[in-house]
N, C-alpha and C positions, 0 to 999 in steps of 0.2 A: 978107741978108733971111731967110733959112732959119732962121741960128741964133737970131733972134729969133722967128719963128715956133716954134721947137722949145721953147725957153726959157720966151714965154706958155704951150704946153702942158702943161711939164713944172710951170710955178706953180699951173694948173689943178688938174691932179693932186693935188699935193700940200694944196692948200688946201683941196681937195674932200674928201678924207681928212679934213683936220682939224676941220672944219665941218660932214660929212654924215654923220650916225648910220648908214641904213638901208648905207651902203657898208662900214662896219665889221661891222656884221650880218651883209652875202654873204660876207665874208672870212672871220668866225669859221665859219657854214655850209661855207665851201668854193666858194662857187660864181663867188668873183672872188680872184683871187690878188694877191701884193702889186704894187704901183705901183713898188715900192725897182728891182728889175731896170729898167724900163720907161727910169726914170731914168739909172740907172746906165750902160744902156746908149746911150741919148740923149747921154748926156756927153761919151761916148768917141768916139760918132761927130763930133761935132762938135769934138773936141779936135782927132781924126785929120783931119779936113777941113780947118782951120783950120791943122794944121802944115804937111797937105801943100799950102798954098794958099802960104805963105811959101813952103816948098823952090822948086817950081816959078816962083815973080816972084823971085827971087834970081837963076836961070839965066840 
């Protein structure tokens, strides 16, 4: 249920970016950094969730 919550977020983001002018505007400015880390990093956490969820029901 998480990584599906994490997943709507991350399409949020990304769609928000592609659709919202004034957000590209704070970013040229400075005052919002990229979304790319936010992602990147959301990924991994759920990657690594997700393996060690396997390791662990293997045991």
């Amino acid at each position: 249920m998480l990584f599906f919550l994490s997943a709507a977020w991350a399409f949020h983001i990304f769609f928000d970016e592609l659709l919202f002018d004034p957000l590209f505007t704070a970013q040229e400015v400075g005052c919002i950094g990229s979304s790319l880390t936010y992602l990147i990093l959301g990924t991994f956490i759920c990657a690594a969730t997700l393996a060690l969820t396997i390791i662990y029901r293997r045991r």
